[in-house]
N, C-alpha and C positions, 0 to 999 in steps of 0.2 A: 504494500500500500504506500503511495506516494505524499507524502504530507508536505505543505507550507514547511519549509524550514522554520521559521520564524516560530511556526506553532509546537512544531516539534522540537523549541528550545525552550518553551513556555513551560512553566510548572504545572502540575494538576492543582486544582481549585482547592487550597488549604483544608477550607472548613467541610469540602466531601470528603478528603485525606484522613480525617480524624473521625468521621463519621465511620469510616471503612475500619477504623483500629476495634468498634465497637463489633462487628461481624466478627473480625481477625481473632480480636484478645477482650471475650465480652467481661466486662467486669461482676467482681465476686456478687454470686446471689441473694448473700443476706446484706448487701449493702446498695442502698437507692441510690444511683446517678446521680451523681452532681452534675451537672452539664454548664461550664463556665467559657465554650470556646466558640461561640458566635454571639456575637451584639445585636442580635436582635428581637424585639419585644414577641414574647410567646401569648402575651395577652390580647382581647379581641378590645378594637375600638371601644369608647367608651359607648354607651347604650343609647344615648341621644341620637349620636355620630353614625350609627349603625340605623338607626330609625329616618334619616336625614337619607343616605345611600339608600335605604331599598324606597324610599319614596321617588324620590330619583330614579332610578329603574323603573317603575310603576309608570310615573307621570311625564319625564322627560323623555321624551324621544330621543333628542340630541344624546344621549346618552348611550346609544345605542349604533353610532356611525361616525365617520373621520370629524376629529375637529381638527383645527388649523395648526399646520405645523410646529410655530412654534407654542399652541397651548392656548389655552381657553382667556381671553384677553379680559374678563372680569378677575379671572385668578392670575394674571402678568401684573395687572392693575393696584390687587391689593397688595400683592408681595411685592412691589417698588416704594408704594406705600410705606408700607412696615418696615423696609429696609432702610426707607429716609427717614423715617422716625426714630429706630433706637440708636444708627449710625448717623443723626442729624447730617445730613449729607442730601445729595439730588440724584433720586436715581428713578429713570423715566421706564414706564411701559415697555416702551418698545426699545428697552436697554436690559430687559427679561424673556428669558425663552425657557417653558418646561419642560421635564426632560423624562423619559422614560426609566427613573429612579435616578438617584445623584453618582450611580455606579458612570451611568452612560452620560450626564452632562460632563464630566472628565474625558470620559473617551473621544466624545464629541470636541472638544476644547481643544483637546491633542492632537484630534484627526484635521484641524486645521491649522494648528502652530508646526504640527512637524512631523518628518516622514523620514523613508528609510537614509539614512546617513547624518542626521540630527540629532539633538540631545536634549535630555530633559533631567533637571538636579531634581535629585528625592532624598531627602533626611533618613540615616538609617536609625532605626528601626524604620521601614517603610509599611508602608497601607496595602499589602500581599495584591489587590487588585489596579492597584495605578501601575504596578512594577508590572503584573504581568499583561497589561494593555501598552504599555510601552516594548516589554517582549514582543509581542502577537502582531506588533506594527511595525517592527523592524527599528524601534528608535532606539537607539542608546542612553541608557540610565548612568547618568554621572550619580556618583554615593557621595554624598556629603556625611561625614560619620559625624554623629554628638557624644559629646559625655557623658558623666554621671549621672547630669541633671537631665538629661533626652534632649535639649537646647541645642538647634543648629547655632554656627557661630558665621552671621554675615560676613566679617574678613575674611573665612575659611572660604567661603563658597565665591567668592572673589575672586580668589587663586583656581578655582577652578572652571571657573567660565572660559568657554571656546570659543571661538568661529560657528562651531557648531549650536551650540548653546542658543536654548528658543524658549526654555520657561524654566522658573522655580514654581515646583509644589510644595505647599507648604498644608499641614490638617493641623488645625487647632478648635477646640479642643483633639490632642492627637488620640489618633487609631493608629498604632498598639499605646503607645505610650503615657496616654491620658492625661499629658502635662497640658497645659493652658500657654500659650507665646505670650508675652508681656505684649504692651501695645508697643513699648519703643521698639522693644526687637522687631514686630511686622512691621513698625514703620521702617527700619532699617532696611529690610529686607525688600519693600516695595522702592526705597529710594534707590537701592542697589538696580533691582530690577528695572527700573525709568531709565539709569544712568547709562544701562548698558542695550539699551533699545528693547526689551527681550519682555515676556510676561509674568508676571506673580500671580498662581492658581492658590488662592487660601480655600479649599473645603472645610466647610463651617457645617457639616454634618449631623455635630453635638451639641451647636451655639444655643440651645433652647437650656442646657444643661450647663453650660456656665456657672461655675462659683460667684463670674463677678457677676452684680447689677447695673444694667446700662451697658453700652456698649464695648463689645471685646475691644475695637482697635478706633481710628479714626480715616483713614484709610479712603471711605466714601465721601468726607466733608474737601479733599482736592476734587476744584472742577474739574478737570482733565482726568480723572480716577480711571476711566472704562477705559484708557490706551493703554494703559498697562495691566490694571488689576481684575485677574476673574474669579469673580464670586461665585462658588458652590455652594451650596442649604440640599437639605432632604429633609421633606414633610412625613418619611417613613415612620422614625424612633418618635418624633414628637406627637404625632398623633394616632400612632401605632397602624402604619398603613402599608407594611415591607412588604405583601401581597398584591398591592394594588399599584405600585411601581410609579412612585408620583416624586421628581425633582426637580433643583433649576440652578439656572445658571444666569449670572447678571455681568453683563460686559456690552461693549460697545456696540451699535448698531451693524457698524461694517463686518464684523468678525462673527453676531449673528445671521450674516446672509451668509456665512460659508457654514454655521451650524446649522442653520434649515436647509441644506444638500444632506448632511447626515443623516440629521432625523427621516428626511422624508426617504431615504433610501432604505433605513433599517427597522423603525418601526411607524415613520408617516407622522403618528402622532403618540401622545406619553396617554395612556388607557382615561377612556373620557369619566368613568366613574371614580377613579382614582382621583383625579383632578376636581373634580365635585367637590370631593369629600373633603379635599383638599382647602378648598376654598369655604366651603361652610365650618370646618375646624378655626383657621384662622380668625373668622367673624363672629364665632359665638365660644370657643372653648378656651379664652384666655386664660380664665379663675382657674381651671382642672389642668392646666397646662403649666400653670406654677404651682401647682399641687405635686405632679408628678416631677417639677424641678425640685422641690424639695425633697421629695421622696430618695431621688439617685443621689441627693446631697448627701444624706443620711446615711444611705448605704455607703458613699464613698470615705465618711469618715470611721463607720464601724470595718469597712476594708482596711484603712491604714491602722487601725486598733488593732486588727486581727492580724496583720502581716507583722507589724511592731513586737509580737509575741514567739514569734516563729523564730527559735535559735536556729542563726546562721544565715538565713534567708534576709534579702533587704530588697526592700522598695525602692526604686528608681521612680515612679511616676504614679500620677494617681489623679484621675478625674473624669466626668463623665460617666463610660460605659465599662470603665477598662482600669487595671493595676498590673505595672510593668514591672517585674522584678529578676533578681540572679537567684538561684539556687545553689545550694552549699556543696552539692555533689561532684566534684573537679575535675574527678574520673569519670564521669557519666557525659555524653553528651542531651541536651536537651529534648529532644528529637524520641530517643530513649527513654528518657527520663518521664518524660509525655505519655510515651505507652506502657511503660509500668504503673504508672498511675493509676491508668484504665485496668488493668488487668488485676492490681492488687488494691487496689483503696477504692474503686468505683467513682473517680474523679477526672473528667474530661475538660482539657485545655490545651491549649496552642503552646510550643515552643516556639523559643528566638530565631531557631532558623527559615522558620516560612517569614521573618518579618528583614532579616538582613543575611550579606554572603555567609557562607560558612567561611571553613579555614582551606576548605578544597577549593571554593572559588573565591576565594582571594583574599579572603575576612581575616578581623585580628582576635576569631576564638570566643568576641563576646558571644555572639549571638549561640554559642552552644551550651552559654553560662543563665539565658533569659530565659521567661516566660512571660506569656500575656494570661491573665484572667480578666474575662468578661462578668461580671457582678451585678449587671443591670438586671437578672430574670433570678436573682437570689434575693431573697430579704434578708434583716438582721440574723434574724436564726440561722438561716442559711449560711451566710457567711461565717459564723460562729463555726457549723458543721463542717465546712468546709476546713477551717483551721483545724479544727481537732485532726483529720485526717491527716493533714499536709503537716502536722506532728509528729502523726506517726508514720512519717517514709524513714528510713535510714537508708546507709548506703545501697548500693546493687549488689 
């Protein structure tokens, strides 16, 4: 069989990888799954929200047949709206395109910044799906590595800017890493980006889940914002709609007439009920929507309680959906480490190497030293539970 090279250098899809270990090495039977290794809400929309959608089906036709490429222009409307409110900033309608989940406004963003013999800077730990959409298209992933703290450092990614070089992605609040970027460092990093003609992608996928209040950066308040800067949101995690495949993308007029060639080629439009749902969440579900920011607040500090407890083990990052840490095991690689989990403690999670190189390609060994836990579909108790086990691993 003849495959795309490019595909066939691409990794398989992380989070079916770790799905597959539960077939392979099913964990012990008197212990209930933990399941910590995908971020996404296993809970059904809220019951208004769910009452909203099938009346919609019922009564809207339009609901039922293509809407406009770039997305339902009541729901472009209000999300420019909302975006120049918490970012006091100008950001117009038709400076928004939504997207068939916020997986694909990146894909989309990339498929017109840059193609085979181009480049794209990604902080490592990376986001397992931007890397491998930059695989699958033939672009070169420049690694910008971070420290302790998960913190790219703008002088670093300086030095590594090419000829080739067409965008920084940057995810704040991060996936894996769940740190929050300072506003001066995105502003650094957007001024970097200006100065060198090139684009800064901040996916803002989490921003509903922000520690701060008010707005993460400032970013939208320069008139000129949309030359440089592309904004990613997904209404998925916020209003629990990862089924209904509803995202978007805020950047310049010009650069979305090359994203409506995308869409309309691969899925035409982002699913018309998705988009609904979308739009009546934003208009009526504010109060329940800082409900549930409270909610992953909570969980994220009874994580750092719980990790804090863990002799040996230390936390790197922590916010949002997600807690990035090392584990004590030196001789273990992560990877390993991962499946013995499943198989002996009934606890599923991501190692550090679906998130950066290993040591075989080219890595400096952290990434066989990390792991990502996803925390958002555990509560306090849960999390507690979780610790007690991840007590009791010792060595291999």
């Amino acid at each position: 069989m003849h495959l795309n090279p490019s595909f066939a250098a691409t990794v398989p899809p992380p989070v079916m990888e770790a799905r597959r270990w539960l077939q392979e090495t099913p964990p012990p039977a008197h212990l209930p799954l933990i399941n910590v290794s995908q971020a996404a809400p296993v809970d059904p929309p809220p019951e208004s929200l769910r009452q909203a959608m099938a009346e919609a089906i019922l009564h809207q036709e339009t609901t039922h047949i293509y809407g406009p490429d770039l997305g339902l222009p009541a729901l472009r409307a209000e999300l420019a709206a909302q975006i120049s409110d918490v970012y006091k900033g100008d950001v117009k309608e038709a400076q928004v395109a939504i997207t068939a989940g916020c997986n694909q406004a990146f894909a989309a963003i990339c498929a017109t910044l840059a193609g085979p013999g181009d480049a794209v800077m990604l902080p490592t730990p990376w986001y397992f799906n931007h890397k491998m959409w930059l695989d699958m298209s033939g672009v070169t992933t420049q690694i910008l590595p971070t420290g302790p703290d998960l913190l790219p450092d703008p002088a670093e990614a300086e030095k590594r800017i090419t000829s080739a070089t067409r965008a920084i992605a940057l995810t704040s609040p991060n996936n894996p890493g769940g740190v929050e970027y300072p506003v001066d460092l995105l502003r650094a990093f957007y001024d970097l980006a200006k100065r060198h003609g090139i684009a800064l992608i901040v996916d803002e996928t989490y921003r509903d889940f922000h520690s701060q209040t008010g707005a993460p950066h400032t970013l939208f308040q320069d008139p000129d914002w949309a030359e440089t800067l592309v904004h990613l949101y997904s209404f998925s995690k916020s209003y629990r709609l990862t089924g209904h495949r509803v995202g978007a993308l805020a950047t310049s007029q010009a650069r979305l007439a090359e994203v409506e060639k995308f869409i309309d080629t691969v899925t035409i439009c982002a699913p018309q009920l998705g988009q609904f749902a979308a739009l009546w969440g934003m208009q009526n579900l504010g109060d329940w929507l800082a409900e549930q920011r409270l909610e992953i607040l909570n969980r994220r500090t009874a994580m750092e309680k719980a990790f804090a407890e863990l002799p040996g083990w230390e936390m790197m990052g922590c916010g949002a959906y997600f807690a990035y840490g090392t584990h004590p095991f030196a001789d273990e690689p992560s990877d390993a480490l991962a499946q013995r989990l499943v198989r002996d403690h009934g606890v599923l999670l991501l190692p550090g190497t679906m998130f950066a190189p290993t040591l075989s390609e080219g890595g400096n060994g952290s990434a066989e030293r990390q792991l990502r836990v996803a925390f958002a579909n555990i509560d306090s108790n849960g999390i507690e539970a979780l610790a007690e086990r991840l007590k009791a691993v010792g060595p291999a």
